[in-house]
N, C-alpha and C positions, 0 to 999 in steps of 0.2 A: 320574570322568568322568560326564558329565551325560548324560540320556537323548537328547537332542539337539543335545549338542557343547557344549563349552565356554561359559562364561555372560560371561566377559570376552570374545570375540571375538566373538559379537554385539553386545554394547553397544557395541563398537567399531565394527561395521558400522551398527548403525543409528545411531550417534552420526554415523558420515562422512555416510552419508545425509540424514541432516537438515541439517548443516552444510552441501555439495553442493547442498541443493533452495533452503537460504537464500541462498547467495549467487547460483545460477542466477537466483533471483526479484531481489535489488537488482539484476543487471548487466542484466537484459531493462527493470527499469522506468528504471534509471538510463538506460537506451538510447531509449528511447520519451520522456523527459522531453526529451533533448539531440537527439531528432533531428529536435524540433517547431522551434529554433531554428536560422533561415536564417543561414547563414554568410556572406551579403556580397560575396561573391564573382563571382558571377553565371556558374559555372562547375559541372558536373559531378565529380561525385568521380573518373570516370576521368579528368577532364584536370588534375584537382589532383595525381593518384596520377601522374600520366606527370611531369607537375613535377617531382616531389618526387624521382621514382626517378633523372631525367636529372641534377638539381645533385647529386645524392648518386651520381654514375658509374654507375648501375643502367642507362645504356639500351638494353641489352642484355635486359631482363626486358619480358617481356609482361604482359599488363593481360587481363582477358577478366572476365565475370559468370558468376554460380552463382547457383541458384534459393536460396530461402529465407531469412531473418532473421538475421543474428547467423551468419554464416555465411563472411565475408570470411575467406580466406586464401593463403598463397603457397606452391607445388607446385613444387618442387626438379628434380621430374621435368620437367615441362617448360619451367621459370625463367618464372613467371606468377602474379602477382598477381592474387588472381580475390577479386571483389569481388561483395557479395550487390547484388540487382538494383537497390532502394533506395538503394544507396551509390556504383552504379555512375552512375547516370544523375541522379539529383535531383541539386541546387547549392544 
């Protein structure tokens, strides 16, 4: 044994690491390229998101925003689709 642990389970760690920051970095720029183009619609993402959940039997789930970027998700706890603020209200 090594004087600081195993030399294959850090290479694993900083191998996931690196892996982890690479693709954290494509899905923020890949998000920032796609959310410069206007979708056509002339419609708020909450009211696309109410759409989408009511044809699909959802309307029973709520809609609400969450501060921050890349941040959109949906809470079991209280059936709510929370939507970051940029996604919530831009069209």
């Amino acid at each position: 044994m090594y004087l600081y642990g195993d030399l294959g389970y850090w290479a694993i760690v900083i191998i996931s690491m690196v892996l982890g920051g690479l693709t954290q970095a494509y899905i923020k720029s890949t998000y920032n390229k796609w959310s410069q183009v206007p979708s056509g619609l002339n419609r708020t993402g909450a009211d696309v998101a109410r759409r989408m959940l009511d044809e699909n039997g959802a309307r029973e789930c709520g809609i609400g925003h969450v501060a921050g970027t890349l941040t959109d998700h949906y809470d079991p706890r209280d059936n709510c689709l929370h939507l970051s603020r940029d996604n919530y209200q831009d069209s």
